[in-house]
N, C-alpha and C positions, 0 to 999 in steps of 0.2 A: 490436381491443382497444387502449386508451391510457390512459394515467395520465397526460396532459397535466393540468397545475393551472392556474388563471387567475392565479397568481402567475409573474411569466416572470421568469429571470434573465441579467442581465447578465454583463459580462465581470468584474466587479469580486467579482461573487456568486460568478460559480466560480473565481475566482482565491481565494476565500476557502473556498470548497468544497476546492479543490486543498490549502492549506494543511492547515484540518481533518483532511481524510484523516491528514495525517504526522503531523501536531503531537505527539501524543503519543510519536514516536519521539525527538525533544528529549527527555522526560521520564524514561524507563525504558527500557530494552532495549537500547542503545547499548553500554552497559558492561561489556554482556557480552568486548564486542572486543578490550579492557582484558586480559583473562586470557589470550586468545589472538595476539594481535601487539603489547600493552603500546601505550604511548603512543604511538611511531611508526608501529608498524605498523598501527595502528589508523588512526592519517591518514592513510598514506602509502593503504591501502585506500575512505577517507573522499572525496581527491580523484579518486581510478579513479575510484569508483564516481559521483561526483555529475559526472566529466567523461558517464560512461556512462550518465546519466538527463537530462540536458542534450543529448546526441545522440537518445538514443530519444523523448525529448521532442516536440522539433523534427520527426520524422517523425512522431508522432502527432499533432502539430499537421494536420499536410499532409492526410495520412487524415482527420482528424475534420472537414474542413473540404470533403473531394469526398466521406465519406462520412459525415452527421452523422445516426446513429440510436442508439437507446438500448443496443444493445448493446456498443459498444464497440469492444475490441481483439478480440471476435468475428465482429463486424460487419468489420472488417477483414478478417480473417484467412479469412471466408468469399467473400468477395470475390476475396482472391490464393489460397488454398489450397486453394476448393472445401468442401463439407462437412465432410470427415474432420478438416482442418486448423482451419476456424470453430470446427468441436466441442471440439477438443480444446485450443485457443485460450480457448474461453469457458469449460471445465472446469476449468482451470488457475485462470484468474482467480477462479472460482466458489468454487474450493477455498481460493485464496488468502484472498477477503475470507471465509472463515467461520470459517477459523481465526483472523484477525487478532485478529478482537475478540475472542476468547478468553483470547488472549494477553493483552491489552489490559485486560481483567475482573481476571485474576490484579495485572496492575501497580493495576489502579486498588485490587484488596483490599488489597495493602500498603502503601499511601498511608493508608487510612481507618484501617490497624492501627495506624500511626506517630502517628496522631492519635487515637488512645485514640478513635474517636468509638464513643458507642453500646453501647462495654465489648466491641466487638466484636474477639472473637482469632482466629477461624476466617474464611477467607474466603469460603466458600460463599453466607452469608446476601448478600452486596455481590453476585456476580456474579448472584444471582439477581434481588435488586431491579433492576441497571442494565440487565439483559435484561427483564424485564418491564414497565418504565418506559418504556424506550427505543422498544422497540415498540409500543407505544400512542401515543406520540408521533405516530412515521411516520404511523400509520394513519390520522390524522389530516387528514392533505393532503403531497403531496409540498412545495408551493412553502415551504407553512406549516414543515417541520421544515429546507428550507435555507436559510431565513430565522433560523431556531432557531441552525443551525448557525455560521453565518457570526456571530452575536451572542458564540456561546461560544469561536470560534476569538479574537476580537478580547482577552476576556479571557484567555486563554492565556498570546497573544502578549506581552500586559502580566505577565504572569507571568514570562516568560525577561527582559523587561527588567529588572525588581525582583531577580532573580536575577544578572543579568550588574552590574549595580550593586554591588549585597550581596559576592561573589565575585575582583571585581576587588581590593579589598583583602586577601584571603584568597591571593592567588594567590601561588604559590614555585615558582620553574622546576624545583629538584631535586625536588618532586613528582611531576612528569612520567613519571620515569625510578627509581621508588625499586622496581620489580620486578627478584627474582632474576633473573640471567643464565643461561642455560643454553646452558653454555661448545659443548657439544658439535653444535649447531644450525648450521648452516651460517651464515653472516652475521652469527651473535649478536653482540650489542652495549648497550648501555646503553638504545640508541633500540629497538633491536630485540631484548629479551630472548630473543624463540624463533624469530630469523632470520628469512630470508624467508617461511620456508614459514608463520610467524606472520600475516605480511602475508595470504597465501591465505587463511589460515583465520578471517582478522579481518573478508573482504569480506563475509559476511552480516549482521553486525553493521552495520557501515556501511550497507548496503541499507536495512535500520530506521528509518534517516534521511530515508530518501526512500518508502519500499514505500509503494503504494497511491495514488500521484498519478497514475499512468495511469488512477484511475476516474475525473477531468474529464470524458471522451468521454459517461461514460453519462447525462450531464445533458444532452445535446445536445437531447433532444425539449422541453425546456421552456426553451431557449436563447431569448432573444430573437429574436438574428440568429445562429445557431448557427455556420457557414463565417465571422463575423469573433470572435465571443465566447468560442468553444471556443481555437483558439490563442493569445489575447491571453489568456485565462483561466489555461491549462496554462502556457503561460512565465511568467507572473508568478508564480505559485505557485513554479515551481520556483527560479527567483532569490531568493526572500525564504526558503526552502528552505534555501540554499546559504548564507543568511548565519547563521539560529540555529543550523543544524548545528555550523559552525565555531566560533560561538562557545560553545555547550555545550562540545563536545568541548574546547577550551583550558582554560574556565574554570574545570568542572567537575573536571578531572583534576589542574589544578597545582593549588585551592583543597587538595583533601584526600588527591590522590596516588592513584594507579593502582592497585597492592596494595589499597587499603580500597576503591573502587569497584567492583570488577570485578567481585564478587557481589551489588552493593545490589539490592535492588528498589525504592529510590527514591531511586538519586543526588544529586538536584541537593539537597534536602532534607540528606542528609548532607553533602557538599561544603559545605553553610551552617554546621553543627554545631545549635547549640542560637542560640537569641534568636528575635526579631520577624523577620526577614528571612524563616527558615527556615522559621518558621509562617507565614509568608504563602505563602513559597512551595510551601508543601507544600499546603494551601488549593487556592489558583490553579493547581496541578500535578492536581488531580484533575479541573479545569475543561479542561486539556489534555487529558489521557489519556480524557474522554468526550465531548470533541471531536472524536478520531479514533472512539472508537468508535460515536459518533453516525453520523456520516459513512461510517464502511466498513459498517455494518447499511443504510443509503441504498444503495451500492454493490452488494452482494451481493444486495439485492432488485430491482436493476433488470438486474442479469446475469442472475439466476432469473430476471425476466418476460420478457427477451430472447431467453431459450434456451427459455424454454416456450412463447411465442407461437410460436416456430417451429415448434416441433414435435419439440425436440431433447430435452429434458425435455418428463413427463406437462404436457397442456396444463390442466390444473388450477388449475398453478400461475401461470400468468398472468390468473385471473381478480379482477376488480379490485371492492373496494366503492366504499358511494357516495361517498365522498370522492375516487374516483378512482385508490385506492393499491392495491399488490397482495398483498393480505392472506396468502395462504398464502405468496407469496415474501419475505416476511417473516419468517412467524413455522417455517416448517420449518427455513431455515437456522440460526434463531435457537437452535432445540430441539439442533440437531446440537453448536453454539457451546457454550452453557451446558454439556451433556453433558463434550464438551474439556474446557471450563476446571476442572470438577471436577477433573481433575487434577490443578491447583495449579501444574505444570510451564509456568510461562510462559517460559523458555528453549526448552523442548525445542518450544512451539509457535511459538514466534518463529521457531526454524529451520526450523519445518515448513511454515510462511506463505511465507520466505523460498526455501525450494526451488521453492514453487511460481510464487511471483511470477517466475524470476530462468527457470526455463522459458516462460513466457505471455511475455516479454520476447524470448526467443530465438523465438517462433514469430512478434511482432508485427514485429519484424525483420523475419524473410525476406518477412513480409507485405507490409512495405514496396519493400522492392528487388524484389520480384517486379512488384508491382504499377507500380513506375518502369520493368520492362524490357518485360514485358509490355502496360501501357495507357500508353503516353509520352503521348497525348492525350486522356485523361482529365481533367475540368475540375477543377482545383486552383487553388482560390482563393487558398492560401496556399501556398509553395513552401519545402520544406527547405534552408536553407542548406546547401552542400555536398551536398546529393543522396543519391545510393545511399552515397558515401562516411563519411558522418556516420553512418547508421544502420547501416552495415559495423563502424564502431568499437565501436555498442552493440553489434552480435552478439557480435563477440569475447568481448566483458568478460562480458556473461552467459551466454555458454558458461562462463568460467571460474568466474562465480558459481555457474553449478548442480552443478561439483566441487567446488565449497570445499563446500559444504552437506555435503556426505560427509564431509569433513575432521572439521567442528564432530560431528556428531551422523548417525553412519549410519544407525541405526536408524530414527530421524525421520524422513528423507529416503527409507528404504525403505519406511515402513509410506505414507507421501503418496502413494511412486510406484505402492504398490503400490494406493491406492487409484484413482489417476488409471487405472490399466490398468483396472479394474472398469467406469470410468463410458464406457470406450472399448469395450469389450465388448458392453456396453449399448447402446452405439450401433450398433456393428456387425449384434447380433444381432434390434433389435428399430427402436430408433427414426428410423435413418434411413430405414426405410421408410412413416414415418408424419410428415412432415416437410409441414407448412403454405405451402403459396405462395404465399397470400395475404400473411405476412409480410414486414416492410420486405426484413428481409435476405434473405428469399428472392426478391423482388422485383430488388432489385438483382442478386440473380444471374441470373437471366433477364433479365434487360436485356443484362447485359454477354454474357450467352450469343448475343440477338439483334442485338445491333449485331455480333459475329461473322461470325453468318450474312449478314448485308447485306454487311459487306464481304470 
């Protein structure tokens, strides 16, 4: 089974792909950080973390490049960890992209509220059309909607320009810093109203900035030249990443100050106030935020057709129409997604994406260093700068991301975990005995099981 499209993309496409995925993290959800480590500590967690997606990067370059299949960072993971490990690897991810866009739904309804469009004041009617729109789209043809994609990330982008322009003269450094102090915090200080442990609790926030650019891998099967396109794709993504990050985070917080942010659900919009700038960018800010969620609905349906080709999920779900796309692994996550965003809580689902990302991060790690101690002669087209060493630094960082998750929102982060035990359960009791080897990724594990045996 394949959803290959006759539209093939280049390294430029999923550099553009890569983008999309984030882009809407520029736009909303960032500012939550704002309340929890203020303006410093919100950066000072801003460059951890974009040092700690820069390293894990750079190993998923390597990986996607000696293993380029659609599944990913499970296609990894089942390579260095065996079953249990791919599973719970692609679970992670799985869970991450369904929540995302949910999150994503809620930002984009209060964007369309700020704009009076439609006389719309409840969000629900918004999350429901851009779930139902959006996947019709997909279904359409894979190559067809990252061609879609790559079009709306381009206007985005010209959206944080119009905004970094408009803002630059808005900007007051005592903005930065107009959060209460809370003297009794270890560290506290003006940069750092609630200390160190501010900074901890700021790192999921920061994640937001980057979550969801480890799905570059899953376009591998429609890659041109996937071993050069997949890594030139994924770094480039993540460098043009690193630069709207920064400059949101600056501009957005000295324009209108830390205290008035840190609840928006459409920052950069208030950071403008009122005029032409604002309304545009509020406009062009919704072409962000369904950028990303175009893109991680793409992502989550080809992590469903990877885990259900195999045999890890019902194989249902990997059956494809004639366009070639994978229609149930489409529209189930999608029903789960919309279900969430009812909630309205796009905080408490940002957290809950983020716990699960900042694990799938700690498993695609040891995937790596396993797989450098393990297969040293394994053909890697592309080579990690610094080695096991650089993907050492991402472990660290997302170990300590998946305890800040606790910090912000325990609950969240228990009912996630509590759901990931369920789908591990499921494996245990049912589906790895029903596991496909004719799949890619089963494939590759028998290979590496028989070059073993030979030597």
């Amino acid at each position: 089974m394949s959803y290959r499209s006759s539209c093939r993309c280049c390294a430029v496409l999923l550099a553009g792909l890569g983008v999309s995925y984030v882009i809407s993290g520029d736009y909303a959800g960032w500012n939550g950080g704002l309340g929890e480590g203020g303006f410093g500590g919100l950066a000072i967690a801003f460059v951890v973390v974009a040092g700690m997606y820069l390293a894990m990067v750079l190993g998923m370059a390597e990986m996607s490049s000696a293993l380029p299949a659609a599944g990913g960072g499970y296609t990894f993971a089942r390579r260095a960890l065996g079953p249990w490990g791919g599973f719970a690897t692609g679970t992670a991810i799985l869970i991450e992209y369904t929540i995302a866009p949910a999150a994503i739904a809620t930002f984009i309804g209060a964007y369309v509220e700020s704009l009076g469009l439609f006389g719309i004041t409840d969000g629900w009617p918004v999350y429901l059309a851009v779930y139902l729109v959006f996947i019709a789209i997909h279904l359409s043809g894979a190559g067809e909607a990252l061609t879609m994609m790559a079009a709306i990330t381009v206007v985005a982008l010209v959206g944080l320009i119009v905004f970094a322009v408009a803002a630059v003269g808005l900007f007051d450094p005592v903005n930065l810093v107009d959060l209460p102090v809370d003297t009794a915090a270890a560290g506290a200080s003006l940069w750092l109203p609630n200390g160190w442990l501010g900074v901890w609790a700021a790192l999921p926030f920061a994640i937001w900035f980057f979550l969801a650019i480890e799905g570059v891998p899953l376009a591998a099967e429609e890659a041109t030249d996937p071993e050069r396109d997949v890594p030139r794709g994924i770094i480039a993504a993540m460098l043009v990443l690193v630069v709207t990050g920064a400059t949101v985070l600056v501009l957005a917080t000295g324009a209108h100050g830390a205290a008035a942010l840190a609840g928006s659900g459409n920052p950069l919009v208030e950071a403008l106030g009122t005029g032409t700038a604002a309304t545009v960018v509020n406009y062009i800010g919704l072409a962000g935020l369904v950028a990303s969620f175009f893109s991680i609905m793409y992502a989550y349906s080809r992590q469903t057709f990877a885990l259900s080709r195999a045999g890890y999920l019902p194989t249902s779900l990997s059956v494809v129409n004639q366009r070639r796309t994978p229609t149930l692994a489409l529209v189930v996550p999608g029903l789960v997604g919309f279900a969430l965003s009812l909630t309205g809580q796009g905080a408490m689902l940002l957290n809950m994406a983020v716990f699960r990302a900042a694990v799938s991060y700690v498993l695609m790690m040891v995937s790596h260093i396993t797989l450098r101690v393990r297969e040293p002669g394994m053909r890697r087209p592309y080579r990690t700068p610094g080695g096991v060493v650089t993907t050492s630094v991402a472990l660290a960082v997302a170990v300590v991301a998946v305890i800040g998750t606790f910090l912000v929102d325990p609950v969240a982060a228990g009912w996630t975990l509590a759901v990931f035990v369920a789908f591990m359960v499921y494996f245990g009791l049912y589906s790895r005995h029903r596991l496909v080897a004719a799949s890619p990724d089963e494939e590759f594990a028998m290979l590496d099981r028989a070059e073993a045996d030979l030597s």
